[in-house]
N, C-alpha and C positions, 0 to 999 in steps of 0.2 A: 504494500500500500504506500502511495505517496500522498503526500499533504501540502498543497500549494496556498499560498495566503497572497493575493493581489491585489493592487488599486487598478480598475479599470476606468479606462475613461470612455461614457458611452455617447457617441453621436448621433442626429439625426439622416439617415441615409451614409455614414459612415466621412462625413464633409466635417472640416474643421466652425468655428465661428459658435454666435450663442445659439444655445438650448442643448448644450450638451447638460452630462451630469457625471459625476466623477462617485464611485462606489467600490466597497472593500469588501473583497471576494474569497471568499473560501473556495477550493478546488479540491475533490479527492477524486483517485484515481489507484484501479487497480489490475494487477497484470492481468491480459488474456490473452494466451498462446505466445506471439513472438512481440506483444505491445503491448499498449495501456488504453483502456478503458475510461473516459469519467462515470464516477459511481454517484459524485454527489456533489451538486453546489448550492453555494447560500452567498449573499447578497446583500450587502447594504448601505444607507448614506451614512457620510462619516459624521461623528456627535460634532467636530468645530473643523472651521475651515484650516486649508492649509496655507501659509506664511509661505509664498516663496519667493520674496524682497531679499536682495541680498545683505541686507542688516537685521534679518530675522533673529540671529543667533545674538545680537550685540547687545551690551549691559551700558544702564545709564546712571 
């Protein structure tokens, strides 16, 4: 069994711009024959947005 944990970012018609939505994904997956299977996903919005300003990290 594998366990994948991802942020996906999901579009409309798979095109960049607004109304997308950004969600944290769980993945499992389990071998059959000479590959993997997904057995199971789960899904969701994240509790607070993400910071990606490059002075996110900085103390005042």
């Amino acid at each position: 069994m594998a366990v994948h944990l991802v942020e996906e970012d999901i579009r409309p018609n798979g095109v960049g711009g607004s109304g997308g939505a950004r969600v944290l994904a769980t993945n499992i997956y389990i071998p059959v024959g000479e590959g993997w299977k997904l057995f199971g996903h789960h899904a969701s919005l994240p509790m607070v947005k993400r910071d990606r300003s490059p002075n996110h990290l900085q103390m005042h």
